[in-house]
C-alpha positions as CSV (number, residue, x, y, z in Angstrom):
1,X,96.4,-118.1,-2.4
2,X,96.5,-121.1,-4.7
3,X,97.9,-123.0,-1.3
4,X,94.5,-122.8,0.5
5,X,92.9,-126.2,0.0
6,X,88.9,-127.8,1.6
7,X,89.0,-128.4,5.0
8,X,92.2,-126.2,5.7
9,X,91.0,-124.2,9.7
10,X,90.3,-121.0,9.3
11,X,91.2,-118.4,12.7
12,X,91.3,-114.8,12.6
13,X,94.6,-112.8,12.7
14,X,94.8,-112.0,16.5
15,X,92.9,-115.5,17.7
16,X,94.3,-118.8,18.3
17,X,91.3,-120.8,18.5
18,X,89.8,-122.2,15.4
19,X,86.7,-120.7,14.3
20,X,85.7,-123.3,11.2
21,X,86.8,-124.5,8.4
22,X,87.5,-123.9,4.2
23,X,84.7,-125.3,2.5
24,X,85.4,-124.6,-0.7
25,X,87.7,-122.9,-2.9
26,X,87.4,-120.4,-5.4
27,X,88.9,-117.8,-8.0
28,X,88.1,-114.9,-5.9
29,X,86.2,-116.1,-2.8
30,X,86.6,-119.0,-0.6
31,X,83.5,-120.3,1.4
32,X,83.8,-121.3,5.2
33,X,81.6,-122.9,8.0
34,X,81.8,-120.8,11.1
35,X,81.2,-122.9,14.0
36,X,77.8,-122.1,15.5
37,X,76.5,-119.7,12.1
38,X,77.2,-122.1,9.2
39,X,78.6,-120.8,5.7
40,X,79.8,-117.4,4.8
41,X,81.8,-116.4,1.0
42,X,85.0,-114.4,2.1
43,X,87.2,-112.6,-0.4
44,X,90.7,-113.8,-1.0
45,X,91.9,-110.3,-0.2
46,X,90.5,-110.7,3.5
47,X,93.0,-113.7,3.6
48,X,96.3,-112.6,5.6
49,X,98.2,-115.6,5.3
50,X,97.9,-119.1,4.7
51,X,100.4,-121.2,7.1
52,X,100.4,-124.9,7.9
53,X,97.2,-125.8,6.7
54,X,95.9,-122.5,8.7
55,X,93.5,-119.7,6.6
56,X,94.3,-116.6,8.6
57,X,91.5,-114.1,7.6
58,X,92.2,-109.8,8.7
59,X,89.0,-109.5,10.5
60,X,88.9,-105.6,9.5
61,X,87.9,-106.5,6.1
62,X,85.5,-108.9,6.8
63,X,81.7,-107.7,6.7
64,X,79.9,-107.2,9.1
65,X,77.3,-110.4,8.9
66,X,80.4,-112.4,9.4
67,X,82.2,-110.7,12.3
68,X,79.2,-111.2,14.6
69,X,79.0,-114.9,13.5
70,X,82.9,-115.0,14.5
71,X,82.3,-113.2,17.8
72,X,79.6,-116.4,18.6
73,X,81.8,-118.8,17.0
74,X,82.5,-120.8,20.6
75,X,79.0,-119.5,22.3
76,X,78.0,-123.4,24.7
77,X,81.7,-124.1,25.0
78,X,82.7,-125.2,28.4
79,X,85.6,-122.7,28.9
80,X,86.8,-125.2,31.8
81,X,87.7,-127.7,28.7
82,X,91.1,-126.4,26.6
């Protein structure tokens, strides 16, 4: 996980739209904004993969707290717009 760098997206393993972004790095953790909830600490072992500047996180190790805020993450979008 020494690959994930700051402002690297961040989706969820079976999405393809971007949900935020890597806000900082740590030993253990990595922080991210998630659009629309602001900043949540996510453990390195909920990372799947880390691929073109992409953090892929395995939503069934995620808590709880941050699901919801990824399930409201594009809440006001217009879906009309790609």
């Amino acid at each position: 996980m020494n690959s994930i760098r700051e402002d690297f997206a961040v989706f969820v393993h079976d999405g393809d739209k971007q949900l935020g972004a890597v806000r900082h790095v740590g030993s253990h953790e990595i922080r991210v904004y998630i659009e629309n909830a602001g900043d949540f600490t996510v453990p390195l072992s909920a990372v799947k993969e880390v691929v073109d500047d992409k953090v892929v996180l395995d939503c069934g190790k995620l808590d709880a707290d941050l699901r919801k805020a990824i399930g409201h993450a594009h809440f006001g979008e217009d879906p009309r717009i790609p």
